[in-house]
C-alpha positions, -999 to +999 in steps of 0.1 A: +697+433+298+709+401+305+687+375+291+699+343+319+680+365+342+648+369+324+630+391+301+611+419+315+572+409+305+568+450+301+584+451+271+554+436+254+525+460+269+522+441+306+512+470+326+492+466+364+469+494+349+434+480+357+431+467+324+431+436+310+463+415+302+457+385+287+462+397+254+496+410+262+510+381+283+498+359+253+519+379+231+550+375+254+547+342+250+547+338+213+581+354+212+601+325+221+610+337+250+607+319+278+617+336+317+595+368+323+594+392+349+567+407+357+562+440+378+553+450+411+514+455+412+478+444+404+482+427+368+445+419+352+441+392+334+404+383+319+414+355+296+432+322+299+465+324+299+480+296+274+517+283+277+527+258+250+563+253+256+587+242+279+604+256+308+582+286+311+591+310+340+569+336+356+591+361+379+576+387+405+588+408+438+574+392+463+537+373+471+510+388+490+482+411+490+504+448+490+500+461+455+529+481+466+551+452+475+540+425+453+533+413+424+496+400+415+477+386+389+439+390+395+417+365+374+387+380+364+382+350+337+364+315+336+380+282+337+416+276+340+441+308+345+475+294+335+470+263+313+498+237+306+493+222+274+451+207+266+431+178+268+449+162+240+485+165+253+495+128+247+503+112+282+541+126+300+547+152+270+529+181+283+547+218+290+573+204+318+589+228+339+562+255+340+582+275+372+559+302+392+581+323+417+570+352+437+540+356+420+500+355+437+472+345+417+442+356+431+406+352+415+383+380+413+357+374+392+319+370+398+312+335+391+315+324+429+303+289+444+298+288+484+329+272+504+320+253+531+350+260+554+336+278+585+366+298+593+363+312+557+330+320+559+332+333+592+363+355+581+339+367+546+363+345+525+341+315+522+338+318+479+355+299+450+352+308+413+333+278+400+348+261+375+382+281+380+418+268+380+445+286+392+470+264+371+460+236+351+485+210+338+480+183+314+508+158+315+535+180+318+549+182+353+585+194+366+562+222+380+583+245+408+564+269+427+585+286+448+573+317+475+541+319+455+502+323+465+471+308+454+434+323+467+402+315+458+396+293+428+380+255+429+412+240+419+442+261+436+470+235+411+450+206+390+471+178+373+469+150+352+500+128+348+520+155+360+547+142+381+584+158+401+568+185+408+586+207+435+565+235+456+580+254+479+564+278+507+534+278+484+506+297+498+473+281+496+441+305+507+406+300+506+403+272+476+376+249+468+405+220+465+441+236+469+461+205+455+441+179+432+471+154+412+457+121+397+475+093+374+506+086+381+513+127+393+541+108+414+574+120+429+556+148+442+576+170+466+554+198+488+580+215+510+563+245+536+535+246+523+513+270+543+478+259+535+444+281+551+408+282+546+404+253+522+372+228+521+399+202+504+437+209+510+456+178+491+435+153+471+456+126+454+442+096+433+465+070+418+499+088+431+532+070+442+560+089+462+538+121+472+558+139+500+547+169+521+573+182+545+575+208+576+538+221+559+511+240+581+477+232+575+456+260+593+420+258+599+414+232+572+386+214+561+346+218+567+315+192+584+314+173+550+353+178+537+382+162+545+415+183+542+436+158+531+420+130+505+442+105+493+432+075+469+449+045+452+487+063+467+514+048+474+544+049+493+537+086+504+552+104+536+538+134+556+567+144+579+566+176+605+537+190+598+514+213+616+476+200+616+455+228+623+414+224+632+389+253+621+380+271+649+351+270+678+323+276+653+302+248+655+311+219+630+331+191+631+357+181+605+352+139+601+391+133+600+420+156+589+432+127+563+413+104+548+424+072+530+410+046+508+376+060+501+379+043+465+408+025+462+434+010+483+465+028+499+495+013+509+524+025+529+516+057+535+537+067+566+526+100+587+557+111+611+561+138+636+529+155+636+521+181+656+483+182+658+467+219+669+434+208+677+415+234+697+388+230+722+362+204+719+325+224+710+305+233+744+328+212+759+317+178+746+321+180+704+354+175+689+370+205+660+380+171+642+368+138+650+400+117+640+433+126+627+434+097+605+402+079+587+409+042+577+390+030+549+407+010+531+443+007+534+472-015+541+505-005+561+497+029+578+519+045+597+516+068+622+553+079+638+545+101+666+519+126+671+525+153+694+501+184+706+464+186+715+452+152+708+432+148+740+405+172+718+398+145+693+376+117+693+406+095+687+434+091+667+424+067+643+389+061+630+376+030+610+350+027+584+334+007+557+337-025+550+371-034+537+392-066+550+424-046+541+429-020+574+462-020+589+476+006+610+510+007+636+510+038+658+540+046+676+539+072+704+557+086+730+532+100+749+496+088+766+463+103+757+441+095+781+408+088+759+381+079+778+379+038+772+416+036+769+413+029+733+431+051+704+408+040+678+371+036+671+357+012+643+330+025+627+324+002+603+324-037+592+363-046+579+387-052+593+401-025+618+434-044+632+458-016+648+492-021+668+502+006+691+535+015+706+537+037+739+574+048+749+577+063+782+602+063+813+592+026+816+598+009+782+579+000+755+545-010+762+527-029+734+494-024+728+466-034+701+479-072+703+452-100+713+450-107+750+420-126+759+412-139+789+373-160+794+358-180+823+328-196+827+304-180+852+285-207+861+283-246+870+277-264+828+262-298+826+279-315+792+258-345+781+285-377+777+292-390+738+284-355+723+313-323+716+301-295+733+314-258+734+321-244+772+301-215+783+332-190+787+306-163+792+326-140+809+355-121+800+383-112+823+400-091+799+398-087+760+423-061+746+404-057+708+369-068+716+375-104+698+355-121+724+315-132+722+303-139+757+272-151+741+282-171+715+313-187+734+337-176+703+366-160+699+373-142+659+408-130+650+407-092+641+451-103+632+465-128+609+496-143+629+508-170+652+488-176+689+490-190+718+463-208+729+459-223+767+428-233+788+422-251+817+388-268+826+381-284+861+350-308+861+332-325+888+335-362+898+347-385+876+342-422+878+372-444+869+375-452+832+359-417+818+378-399+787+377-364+786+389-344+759+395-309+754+394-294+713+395-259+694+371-260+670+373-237+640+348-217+622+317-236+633+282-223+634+267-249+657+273-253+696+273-292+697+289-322+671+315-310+647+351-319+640+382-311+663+403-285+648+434-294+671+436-309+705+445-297+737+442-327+761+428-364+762+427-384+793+410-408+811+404-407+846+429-436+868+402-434+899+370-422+907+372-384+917+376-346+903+387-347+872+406-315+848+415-310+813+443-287+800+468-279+773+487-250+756+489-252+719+502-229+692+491-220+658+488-196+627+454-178+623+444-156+596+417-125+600+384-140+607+389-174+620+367-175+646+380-205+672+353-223+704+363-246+728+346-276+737+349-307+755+341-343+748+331-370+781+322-403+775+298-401+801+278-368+813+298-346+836+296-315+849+327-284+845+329-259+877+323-223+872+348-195+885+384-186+879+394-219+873+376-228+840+393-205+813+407-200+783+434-175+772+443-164+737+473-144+730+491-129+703+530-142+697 
């Protein structure tokens, strides 16, 4: 036998008898060997399986569910299946380069916890052994799964500090959490993956270069799950990927990926998806509400998003309370949501989006500040006293930054603006000032302290009089700008299309 291509694990008792293993796959390992291959069959294993050196390799024919055509290892145990290294491994010196290849392990015991995943349950799959790991690795990384199949345990592949690891059409069924890697698991690489039937597909906490590539993600997720959980990343990419919703069967997935929910993430960049979201319920109820949930996170991208999104709620959702929530959408198709709007915000931060639309007529910008108000009505403004305009209505307000009860405008973007108005007043006698001011962040409507100026004159003659100027200037999130005007006598300002104020974006 030629040892470069393994060691055959039969040598040492491994049998897919129906009995248990464990004992025997132990003793393989003790050898010093260190590439096994294993039989076609059913392989029992009761006990943990404990690998304590490097480079370990585990070779079958084929994955799947034929005995005849396969090799699998049934779990019938508690806790972790395949462990890499313990609890004490001291941090990056774990059992790197643990490599599983055409090989399912499938968990079979009776300790089983309720999935929540409605397709699962629907299809009699919806069960996890609690407290089970299909592999567990403590610090090592360098892990390569490669044409192999995980089903039905609460951690499909756990890891700690375990970073470069490469899996490869790696078949995730029916797991509590398919893919948990926390601490610095970074340089991850997940290349067609085929995911299905998981409550929690990928959850990443404190991960930097995390990529997923041409995966498919089929009816993932449950009401109270999110299929895809990342926290504290970054710099990851999803590219290609197939986003798959769970099926007519009553319950709606809050968002297919989730970020922030702890900690902030930062450019995380989400390209070429094709999103296969079916039917919304009875017509009216989204599969999945968004494709992407904002909570707190900085430089999101979303590059292009093609299939069924008409059937979510909208593309991007909002929530909490964070000031950090940046997100630029490019697309090259319209979805024709029902207030024009691809986003909802659900909660209190910040929620500033920029959107691109490509089509047969350009580039169309959208998610920039364009605000338009005019004043409805004839306003007396008594002379000596600053006094903001009643700009209560608005003509047209692209991000909702407008109060048309409060007169005030508040910047959802930090950047440079452009800020004009134009106010026509009634008679003036000859000799009256008039000035025109932004005021900045003030709670009262009269008094205060010019931010910047837009006009100051004073009338040559008796007659109708008019203020107006353009100014530009940097704001940051949350300034919230008024105008008002200043006569040294009382006057009155005309209502109607001529009294305004415009605010946009540069």
């Amino acid at each position: 036998m030629d040892d470069t291509l393994g060691v055959y694990i039969s040598l040492y008792g491994v049998k897919p008898n129906g009995e248990d293993q464990s004992a025997n796959i132990n003793l393989a390992l003790a050898s010093g060997n260190t590439k096994f291959i294993f039989p076609k069959g059913t392989i029992r294993v009761d006990k943990k399986i404990q690998i304590n050196n490097r480079a370990v390799e585990f070779i079958g024919h084929n994955n799947g569910r034929s005995q005849e055509n396969a090799t699998i290892l049934e779990f019938y145990g508690e806790g972790e299946f395949i462990s890499l290294g313990n609890s004490s491994t001291p941090g990056f010196s774990g059992q790197q380069g643990f490599t599983l290849r055409q090989i399912s392990l499938i968990y079979k015991g009776s300790s089983r916890g309720n999935l929540k995943n409605p397709f699962a349950v629907s299809a009699s799959n919806g069960w996890y052994g609690t407290g089970t790991y299909g592999i567990r690795d403590w610090r090592g990384g360098g892990i390569k799964l490669i044409d192999a199949q995980i089903e039905h345990f609460e951690y499909g592949v756990w890891g700690t500090q375990s970073d470069i690891n490469r899996f490869n059409n790696l078949q995730l069924f029916y797991n509590k959490c398919a893919i948990y890697m926390e601490e610095k698991s970074d340089q991850f690489l997940g290349e067609g993956l085929y995911t299905f039937g998981n409550d929690n597909t990928i959850t990443m906490v404190n991960c930097t270069g995390g990529r997923f590539l041409n995966c498919q993600f089929v009816k993932e997720g449950s009401q109270g799950t999110y299929p895809v959980e990342l926290n504290g990343c970054f710099s990851m990419l999803f590219a290609g990927n197939w986003y798959e919703s769970t099926g007519n069967y009553g319950a709606t997935v809050p968002a297919y990926i989730r970020l922030g929910a702890s900690s902030e993430c930062r450019n995380i960049v989400i390209r070429s998806s094709t999103l296969a979201i079916g039917d919304k319920i009875n017509g009216t109820v989204p599969q999945v509400n968004y494709f992407i949930e904002v909570v707190t996170g900085r430089s999101i991208v979303i590059d292009e998003a093609g299939g069924y999104l008409r059937n979510l709620k909208k593309l991007v959702g909002f929530s909490g309370g964070a000031s950090i929530q940046d997100v630029y959408v490019k697309l090259a198709n319209t979805v024709p949501y029902s207030d024009g709007k691809y986003h909802d915000e659900n909660g209190t931060g910040r929620a500033a989006i920029l959107i691109e639309q490509h089509d047969e007529n350009g580039k169309t910008v959208m998610g920039l500040t364009r605000t338009k108000a005019q004043a409805g009505s004839v306003q007396r403004l008594t002379g000596g006293l600053w006094t903001r305009i009643a700009l209560d209505k608005s003509v047209f307000d692209e991000l909702g930054e407008f109060d048309n009860v409060k007169y005030q405008w508040t910047a959802k973007h930090t950047g440079y603006y452009r800020i004009t108005s134009l106010q026509m007043t009634g008679v003036q006698q000859a000799g009256n000032r008039l000035q025109l001011a932004l005021f900045l962040n003030t709670g009262d409507s009269t008094g205060g302290t010019p931010w910047t100026f837009l006009d100051d004159r004073t009338s040559p003659v008796t007659g109708g009089g008019a203020v107006s100027g353009s100014v530009e200037v940097k704001v940051n999130a949350g300034y919230k700008i008024d105008l008002r005007m200043l006569s040294t006598n009382d006057t009155t300002l005309l209502g109607g299309s001529s009294n305004y104020l415009i605010i946009t974006r540069i």
